[in-house]
N, C-alpha and C positions, 0 to 999 in steps of 0.2 A: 682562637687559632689564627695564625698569621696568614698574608698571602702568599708568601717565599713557600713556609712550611706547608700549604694546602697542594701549591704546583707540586710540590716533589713528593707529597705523599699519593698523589693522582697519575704524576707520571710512572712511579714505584708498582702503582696498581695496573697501568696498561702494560706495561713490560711484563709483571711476574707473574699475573692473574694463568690460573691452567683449572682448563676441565677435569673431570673422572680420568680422562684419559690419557691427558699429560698434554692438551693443546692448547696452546697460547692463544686465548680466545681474542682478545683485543688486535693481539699484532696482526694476527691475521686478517683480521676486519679493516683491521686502517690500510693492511698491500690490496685488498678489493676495492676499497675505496679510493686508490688510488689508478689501482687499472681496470676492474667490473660495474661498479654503479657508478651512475652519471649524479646521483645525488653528494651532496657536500656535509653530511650530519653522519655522525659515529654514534648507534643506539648500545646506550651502553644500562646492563639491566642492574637496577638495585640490588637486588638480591646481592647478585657477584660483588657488589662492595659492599654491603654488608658483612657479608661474611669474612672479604680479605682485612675491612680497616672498620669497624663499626660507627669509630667518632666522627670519621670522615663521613659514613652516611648518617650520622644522625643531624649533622654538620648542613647535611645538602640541604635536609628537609626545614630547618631552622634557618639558614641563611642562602637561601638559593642563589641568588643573582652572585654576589662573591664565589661562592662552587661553581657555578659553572662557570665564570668566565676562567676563575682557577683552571677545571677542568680543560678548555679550550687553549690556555698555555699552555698544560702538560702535554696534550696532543701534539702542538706544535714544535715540542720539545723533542719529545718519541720518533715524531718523522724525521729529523733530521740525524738521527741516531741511526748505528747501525742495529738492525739488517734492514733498515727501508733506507737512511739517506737520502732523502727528497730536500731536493737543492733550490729550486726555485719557490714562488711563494705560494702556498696553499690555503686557504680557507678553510676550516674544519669547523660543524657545530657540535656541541657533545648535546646527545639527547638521550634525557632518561624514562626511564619504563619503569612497568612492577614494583607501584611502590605496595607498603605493607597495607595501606587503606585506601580504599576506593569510595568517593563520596557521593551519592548523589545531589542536584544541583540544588534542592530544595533543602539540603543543609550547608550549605555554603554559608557559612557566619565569619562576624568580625573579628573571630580567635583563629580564622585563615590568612588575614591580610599579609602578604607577604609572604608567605610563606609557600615550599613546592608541595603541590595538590593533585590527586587524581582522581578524574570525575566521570560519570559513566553517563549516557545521555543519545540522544537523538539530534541530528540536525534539523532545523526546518526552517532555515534562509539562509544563502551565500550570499555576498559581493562580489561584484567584479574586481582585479584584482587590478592595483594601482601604485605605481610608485611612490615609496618613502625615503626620505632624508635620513642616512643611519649618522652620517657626518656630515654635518652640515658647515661649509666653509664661508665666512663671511668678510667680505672685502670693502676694505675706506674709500669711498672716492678722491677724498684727500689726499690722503698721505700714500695712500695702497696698502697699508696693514693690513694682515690676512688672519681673522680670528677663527678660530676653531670651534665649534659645540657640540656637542653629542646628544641626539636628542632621544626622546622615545617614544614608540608607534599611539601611546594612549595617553599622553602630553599633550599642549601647546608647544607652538613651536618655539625652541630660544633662542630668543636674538640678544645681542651685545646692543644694549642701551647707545655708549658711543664708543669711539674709537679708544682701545688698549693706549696707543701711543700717542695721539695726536689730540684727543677729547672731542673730536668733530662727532655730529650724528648722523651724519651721509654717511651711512653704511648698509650696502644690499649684498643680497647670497649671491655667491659665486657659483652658478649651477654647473658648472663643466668643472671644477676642482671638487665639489661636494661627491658625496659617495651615496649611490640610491638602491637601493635593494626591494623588493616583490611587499606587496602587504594586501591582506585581503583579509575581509573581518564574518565571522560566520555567527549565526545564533542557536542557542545549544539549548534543549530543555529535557524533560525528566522525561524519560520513556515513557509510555502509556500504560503497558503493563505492570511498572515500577509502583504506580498511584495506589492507592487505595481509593474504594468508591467516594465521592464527593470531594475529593483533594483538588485543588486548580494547580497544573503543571507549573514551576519554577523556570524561568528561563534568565541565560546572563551571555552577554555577545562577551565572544572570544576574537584574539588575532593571530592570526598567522603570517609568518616571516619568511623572507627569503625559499630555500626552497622546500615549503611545504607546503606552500600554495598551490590551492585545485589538486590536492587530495583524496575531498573529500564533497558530497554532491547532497541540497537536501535530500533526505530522509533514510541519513546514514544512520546505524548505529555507530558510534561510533567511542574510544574511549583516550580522554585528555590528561592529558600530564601538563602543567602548567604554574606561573607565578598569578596568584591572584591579586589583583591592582585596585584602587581605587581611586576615582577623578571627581572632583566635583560637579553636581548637577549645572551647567550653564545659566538656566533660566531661573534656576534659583539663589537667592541668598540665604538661602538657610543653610545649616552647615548640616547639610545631609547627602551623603556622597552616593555614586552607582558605583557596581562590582564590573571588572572587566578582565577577561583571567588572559592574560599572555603566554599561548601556548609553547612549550617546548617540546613534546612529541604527543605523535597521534597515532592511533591505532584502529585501523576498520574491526569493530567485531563482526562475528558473521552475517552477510548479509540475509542469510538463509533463516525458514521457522527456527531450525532446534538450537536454542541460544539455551536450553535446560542443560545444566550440569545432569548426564548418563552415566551413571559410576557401575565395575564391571559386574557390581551386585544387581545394579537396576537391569542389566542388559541379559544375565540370567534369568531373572524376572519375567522379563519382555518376550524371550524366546519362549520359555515355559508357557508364559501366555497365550502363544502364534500355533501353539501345539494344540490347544484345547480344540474338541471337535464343534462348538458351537460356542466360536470364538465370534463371528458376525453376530449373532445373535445377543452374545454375551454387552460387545461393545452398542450395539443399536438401546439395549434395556439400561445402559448406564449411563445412556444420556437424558437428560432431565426426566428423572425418575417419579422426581416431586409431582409429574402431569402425569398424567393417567389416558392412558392411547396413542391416540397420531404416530402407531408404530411406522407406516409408511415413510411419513413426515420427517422420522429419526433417524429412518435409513438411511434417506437421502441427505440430510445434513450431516448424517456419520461418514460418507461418500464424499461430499465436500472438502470436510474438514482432511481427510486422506489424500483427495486431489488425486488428477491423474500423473501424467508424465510428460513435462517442454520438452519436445525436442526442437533443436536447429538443421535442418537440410544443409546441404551441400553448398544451394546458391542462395543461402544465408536468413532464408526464410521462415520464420516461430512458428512452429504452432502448440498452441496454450494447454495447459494442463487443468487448468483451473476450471470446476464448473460451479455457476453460478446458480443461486439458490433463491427461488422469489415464493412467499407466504401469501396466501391470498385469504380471504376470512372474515366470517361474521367476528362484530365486535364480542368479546369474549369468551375468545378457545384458544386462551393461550401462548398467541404470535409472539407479546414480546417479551412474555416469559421464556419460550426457548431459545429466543434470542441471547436473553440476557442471563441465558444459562451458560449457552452456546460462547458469549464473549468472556465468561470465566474458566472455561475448557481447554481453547484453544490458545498453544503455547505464545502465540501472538496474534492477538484482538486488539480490533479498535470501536468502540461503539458509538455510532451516531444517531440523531433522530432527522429526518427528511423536515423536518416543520421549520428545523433552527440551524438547518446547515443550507448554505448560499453554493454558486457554484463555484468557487475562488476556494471556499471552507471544505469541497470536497475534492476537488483537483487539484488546480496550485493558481497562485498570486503572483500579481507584481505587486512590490510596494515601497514605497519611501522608503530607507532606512534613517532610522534618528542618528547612529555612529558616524556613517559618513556621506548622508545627505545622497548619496547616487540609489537607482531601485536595483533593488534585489529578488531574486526569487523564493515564497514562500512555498512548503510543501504544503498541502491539503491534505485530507483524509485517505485518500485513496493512495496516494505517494506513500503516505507516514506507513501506510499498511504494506507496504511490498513486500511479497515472500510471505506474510500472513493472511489476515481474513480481516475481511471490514465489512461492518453490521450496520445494516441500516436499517432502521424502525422507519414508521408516517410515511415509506416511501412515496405513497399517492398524495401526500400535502406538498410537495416540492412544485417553483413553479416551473413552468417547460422550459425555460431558458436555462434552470439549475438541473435539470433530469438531461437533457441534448448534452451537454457537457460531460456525461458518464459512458455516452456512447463507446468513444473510442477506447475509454478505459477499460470497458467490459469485452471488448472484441479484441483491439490491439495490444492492450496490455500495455497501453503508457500515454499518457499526456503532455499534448503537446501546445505552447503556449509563446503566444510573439502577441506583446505589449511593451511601450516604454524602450525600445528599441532593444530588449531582451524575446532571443529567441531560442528556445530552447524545449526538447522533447526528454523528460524524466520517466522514470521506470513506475511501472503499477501492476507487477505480477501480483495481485489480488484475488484472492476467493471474495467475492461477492455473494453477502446474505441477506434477503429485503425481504420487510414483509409490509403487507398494501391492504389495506381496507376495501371494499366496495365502492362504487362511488354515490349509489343511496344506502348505504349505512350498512344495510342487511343482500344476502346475495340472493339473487331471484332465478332459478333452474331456465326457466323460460329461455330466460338472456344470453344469448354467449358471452366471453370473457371479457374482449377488448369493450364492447358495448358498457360492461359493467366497471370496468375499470380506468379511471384517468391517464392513462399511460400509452403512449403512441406504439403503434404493431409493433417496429422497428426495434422498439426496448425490449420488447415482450421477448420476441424472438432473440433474443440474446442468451436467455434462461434457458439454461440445461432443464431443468426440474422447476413445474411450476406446480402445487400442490394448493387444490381447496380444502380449505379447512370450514365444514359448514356445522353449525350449529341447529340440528333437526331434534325436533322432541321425539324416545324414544325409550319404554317404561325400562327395558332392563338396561341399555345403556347407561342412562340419568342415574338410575339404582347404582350402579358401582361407578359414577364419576362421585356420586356424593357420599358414598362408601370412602371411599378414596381420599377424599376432601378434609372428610371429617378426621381420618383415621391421621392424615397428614400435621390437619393442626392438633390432634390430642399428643402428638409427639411420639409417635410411635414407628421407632428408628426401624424396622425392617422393611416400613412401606417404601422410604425415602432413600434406604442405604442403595446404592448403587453396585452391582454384580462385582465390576473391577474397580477399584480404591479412586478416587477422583484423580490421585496424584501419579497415578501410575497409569492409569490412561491419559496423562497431560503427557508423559514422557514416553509412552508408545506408539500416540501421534505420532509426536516428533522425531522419534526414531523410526519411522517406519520413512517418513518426509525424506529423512535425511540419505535413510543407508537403502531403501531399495526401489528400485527403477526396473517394474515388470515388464515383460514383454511381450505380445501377444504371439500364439502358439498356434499353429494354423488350424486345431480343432476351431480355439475361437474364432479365429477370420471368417471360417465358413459359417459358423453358424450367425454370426452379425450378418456377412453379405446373403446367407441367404432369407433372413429375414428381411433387409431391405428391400429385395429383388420381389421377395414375396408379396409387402406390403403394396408395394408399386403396382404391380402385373395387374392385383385384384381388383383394379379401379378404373380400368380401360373399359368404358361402356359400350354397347351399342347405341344407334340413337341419338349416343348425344356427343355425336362429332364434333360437332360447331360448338363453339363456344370455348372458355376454358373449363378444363379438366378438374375434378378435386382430386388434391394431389394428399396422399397421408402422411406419407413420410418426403424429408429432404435432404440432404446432405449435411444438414444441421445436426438434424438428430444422428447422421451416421458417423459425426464428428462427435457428438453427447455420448454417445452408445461405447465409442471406442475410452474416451477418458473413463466412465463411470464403471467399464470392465475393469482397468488399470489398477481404479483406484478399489475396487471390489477384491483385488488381487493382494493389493498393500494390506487389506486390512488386517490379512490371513499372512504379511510379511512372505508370500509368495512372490519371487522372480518370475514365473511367469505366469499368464491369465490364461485361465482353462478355458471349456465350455461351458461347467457351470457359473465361472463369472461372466461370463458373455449372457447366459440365458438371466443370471439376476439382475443385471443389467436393463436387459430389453424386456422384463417384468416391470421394474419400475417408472421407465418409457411408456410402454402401453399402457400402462393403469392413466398414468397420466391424459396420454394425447384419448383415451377412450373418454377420462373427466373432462378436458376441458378444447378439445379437438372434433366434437361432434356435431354436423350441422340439421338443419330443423328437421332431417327426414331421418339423421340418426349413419349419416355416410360416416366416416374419417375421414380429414379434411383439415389439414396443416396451415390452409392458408385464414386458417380463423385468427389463428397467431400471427402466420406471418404478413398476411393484409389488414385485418383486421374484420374482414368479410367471407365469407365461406364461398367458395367456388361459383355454388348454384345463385346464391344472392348476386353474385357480380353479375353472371350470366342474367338474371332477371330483370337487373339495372340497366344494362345496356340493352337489352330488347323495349324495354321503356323509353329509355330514351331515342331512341331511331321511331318508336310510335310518335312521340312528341314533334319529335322533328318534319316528320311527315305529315302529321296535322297541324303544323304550324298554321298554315295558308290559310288552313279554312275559317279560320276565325277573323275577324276584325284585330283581335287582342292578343291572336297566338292559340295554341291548340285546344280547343272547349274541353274542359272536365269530363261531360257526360261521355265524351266520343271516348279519351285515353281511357277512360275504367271500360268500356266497352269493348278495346280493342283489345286492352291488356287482359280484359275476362277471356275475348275468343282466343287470344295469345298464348293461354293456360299461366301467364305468370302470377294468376294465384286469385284469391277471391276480392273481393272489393275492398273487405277492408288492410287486408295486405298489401295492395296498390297504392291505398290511400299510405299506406306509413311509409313505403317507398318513396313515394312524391314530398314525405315532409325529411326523409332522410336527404334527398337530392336537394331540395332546399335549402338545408342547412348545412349542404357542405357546398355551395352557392355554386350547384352545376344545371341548378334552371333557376327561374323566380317568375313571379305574377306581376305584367303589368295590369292587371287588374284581376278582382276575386273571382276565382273560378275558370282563368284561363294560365295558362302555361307556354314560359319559352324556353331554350336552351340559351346559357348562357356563353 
């Protein structure tokens, strides 16, 4: 097919092209594009030529580069036509969409080269965006001959060896006659959910021209229509080349979980589903069904995975819908099997292990780019996961400079990152689900939490729901986990089948995600505020004015309590949250803070989590240390042993050798030390 004949069968097709309705779809997009969008590209959908010229689009896909710039005359030709008449000069890109096949990036092969492709994928690094040469003008010092080149963005640049007219080789670019246009190069690789287990992600840098540059941000989904190009490797001479697709249209898919095709059969389905009266109950037993208990466990990850509901205030301020989910547990009860039950459920998972993910690997990077040498931003785990759930196993193996990094992404909901003179804060609406080992192996009741765990308050307290999972010998429990076990691997499908279909609660999630946004109903409001009110009141002592208070509850949980109704609400696809979501709610709250919120006399007592110390312990610390302080003098060396267990015994802060593990607590968190054995100073 010629060039003459490609213009006027393209222009044939902008003019005559009509909907169902009789509306001239293109012309009308080119009078917008002339007076409503500030953009300079006419998206023009395959299909629609398909249908009007078939050759023409089988045409596109076979010889891209020729169609479109064809394309791009006939536009130019159309404008000047009546009914638009556009007299001066305009610039138009044609860009195409919806083609018949969509690839992903890990099949991209050498029977693409050249050819226009659409490829479906993830971002996870931009560049900065920087000027290109589209016409590059090059002038003789000689003679002044002025040669022409047209170059292209995934090229070398071409210069004129010597001069057209004169054969001189004094010849440099003329940069104020040359023509420069936007280029910014992004990296694209295979969804996570797209993999199969064990597969390693495909990734191939794409470019972006003129005005489609900044788009698009990492950890878009997002989907390309493109010429795929190949350049040869630099550093090599082997003749083995890299993939580099030259984008011509982009398209955000949803940024949101439910990227599941809901067809109107499934959405029957779903409601029929929202209807059953033990519809919670239904959903909590069909989550990893394989494990046998940790009903509690399943609630709450069933809660998560629901989430509550972002809103944005007035003067512009989030607050988070997501609650986050931390596993705590003797080695073997299951933690990263629900996990990795959990990241096949949920319509967007990302699974990581805390042992092998750095903090750059779970936030985001700066880093070199090989394409064009300037740094870019990489997305991390937590990025890549926006709008979905991101799994994290070994959390307690992380070191403290890679866990401090997750702070802000668990509370503010985005990371923020200035390295390399790039600064910039990316989105991280994440459900967060960790589960942590003890930190001697096995969990010991004695201990409180943070004592047993490697993990700073600060973290702790971020966790909506923090659930032990202990491993206690017990005859009839053990009886029906190994009932269970055994019945599981002789393959016997009614133990493992799960209540609702796997694939139909992957799509009820998601539609529940997507389409409802409950509300709280001021039955619930009361009955949340007045359990907070209650929890609080009951904890006002006599006696023990001085000091600090144990506090049971905080504004934390009265922020956990309001999401984990919401999402208690979704799961039943109710708009609004009753009393009963409110009270199963602040059921699964107290079971919690009674497990793992209790201090050594058995009070409630929030600040176990959110210090890491229980109330009465602070209060015992600092009456110790004002003893110390006070018998500094009397020693030669600081305050004698015998006297502080003496004082601290008439003090009541507890028996001898409770004193004594206070002193080695203070120690080592180096708020006294010994100049010599058996004496103490404050530090």
């Amino acid at each position: 097919m010629d060039r003459e004949d490609m213009i006027e069968r393209y222009a044939r097709f902008l003019r005559e092209y009509v909907d169902d309705e009789g509306k001239e779809v293109y012309l009308n997009k080119l009078k917008d594009l002339l007076t409503v969008t500030p953009r300079r590209s006419l998206a023009i959908d395959w299909t629609h030529l398909n249908s009007f010229d078939p050759e023409l689009a089988a045409e596109l896909i076979e010889n891209p580069e020729e169609s479109i710039l064809a394309a791009e005359d006939a536009i130019q030709i159309v404008l000047r036509e009546p009914p638009i008449e556009k007299k001066e000069e305009f610039t138009a890109h044609a860009r195409f969409y919806n083609l018949p096949k969509t690839l992903l990036v890990k099949e991209l092969g050498s029977e693409h080269i050249n050819r226009l492709i659409q490829v479906d994928g993830i971002i996870t690094r931009v560049s900065e965006v920087k000027p290109f040469v589209e016409k590059a003008v090059f002038v003789c010092k000689d003679c002044g001959n002025e040669m022409v080149r047209l170059q292209r963005p995934y090229d070398n640049l071409v210069k004129p060896a010597k001069c057209d007219a004169c054969g001189s080789r004094n010849v440099d670019l003329d940069v104020e006659k040359s023509r420069f246009i936007n280029f910014q190069s992004f990296r694209f690789q295979d969804r996570p959910e797209s993999l199969k287990g064990g597969q390693m992600p495909r990734f191939v840098d794409a470019i972006l021209l003129d005005d489609m540059v900044d788009t698009a941000l990492p950890g878009d989904r997002v989907l390309v229509t493109g010429i795929l190009r190949v350049i040869l490797e630099q550093k090599d001479k082997r003749p083995i080349f890299k993939k580099v697709l030259e984008v011509n249209h982009i398209e955000q898919l949803s940024k949101e979980i439910e990227e599941l095709e809901i067809s109107p059969e499934d959405e029957q389905k779903i409601r029929e589903l929202a209807r059953r009266k033990d519809i919670v109950d239904a959903i909590v037993d069909s989550i990893a069904p394989a494990i046998w208990g940790h009903r509690t466990v399943k609630k709450g990850i069933a809660l998560a995975l629901f989430g509550g509901v972002q809103r944005t205030l007035p003067d512009g301020t989030k607050l988070r819908g997501e609650s986050h989910v931390l596993l705590v547990g003797d080695p073997g009860v299951a933690k990263s099997q629900i996990l990795r039950y959990v990241a096949n459920l949920a319509p967007r998972a990302i699974y990581t292990s805390g042992k092998s993910s750095s903090a750059a690997g779970l936030t985001a990077a700066a880093v070199r780019d090989e394409f064009t040498g300037s740094w870019v931003l990489e997305a991390g785990v937590l990025v890549l996961a926006d709008g979905g759930i991101a799994l994290i196993d070994e959390f307690d193996k992380m070191s403290d400079r890679d866990r401090s990094a997750i702070h802000e992404a668990l509370e503010q909901q985005s990371v923020s990152i200035s390295k390399a003179g790039i600064t910039a804060t990316l989105n991280s609406r994440t459900t967060v689900i960790a589960a942590a080992n003890p930190k001697y192996g096995r969990f010991n009741r004695h201990k409180s939490l943070p004592e047993q765990l490697d993990l700073p308050p600060t973290l702790l307290s971020r966790f909506d729901l923090i659930f032990l999972l202990l491993d206690e010998p017990d005859e009839k429990v053990d009886a029906s986990i190994a009932e269970h076990i055994l019945k599981v691997r002789r393959g016997e499908a009614e133990v493992v089948t799960p209540k609702i279909p796997y694939d139909l609660l992957k799509k009820y999630i998601a539609y529940a995600r997507k389409n409802v946004h409950p509300v709280l109903s001021r039955e619930a409001m009361d009955e949340i505020k007045r359990y907070y009110v209650r929890m609080r009141k009951g904890f006002k002592r006599s006696g023990e004015e001085e000091g600090v208070q144990p506090i049971p509850v905080t504004a934390r949980q009265l922020e956990a309590l309001i999401r984990l109704s919401e999402a208690h609400a979704r799961m039943r696809l109710s708009e609004t949250v009753t009393r009963e979501d409110a009270k199963a709610a602040i059921k699964i709250i107290e079971e919690m803070i009674r497990k793992i919120a209790t201090d050594e006399e058995g009070t409630l007592d929030i600040s176990i989590l959110e210090v890491g110390k229980s109330s009465k312990k602070i209060n015992k610390i600092d009456r110790l240390m004002d003893i110390i302080k006070n018998l500094e003098s009397e020693g030669e060396f600081g305050a004698p042993e015998d006297k502080v267990l003496e004082a601290a015994k008439q003090a009541g802060i507890g028996s001898e050798n409770d004193v004594r593990k206070l002193l080695n607590d203070l120690k080592r968190d180096a708020r006294i030390y010994e100049p010599r054995a058996g004496f103490y100073r404050v530090l």
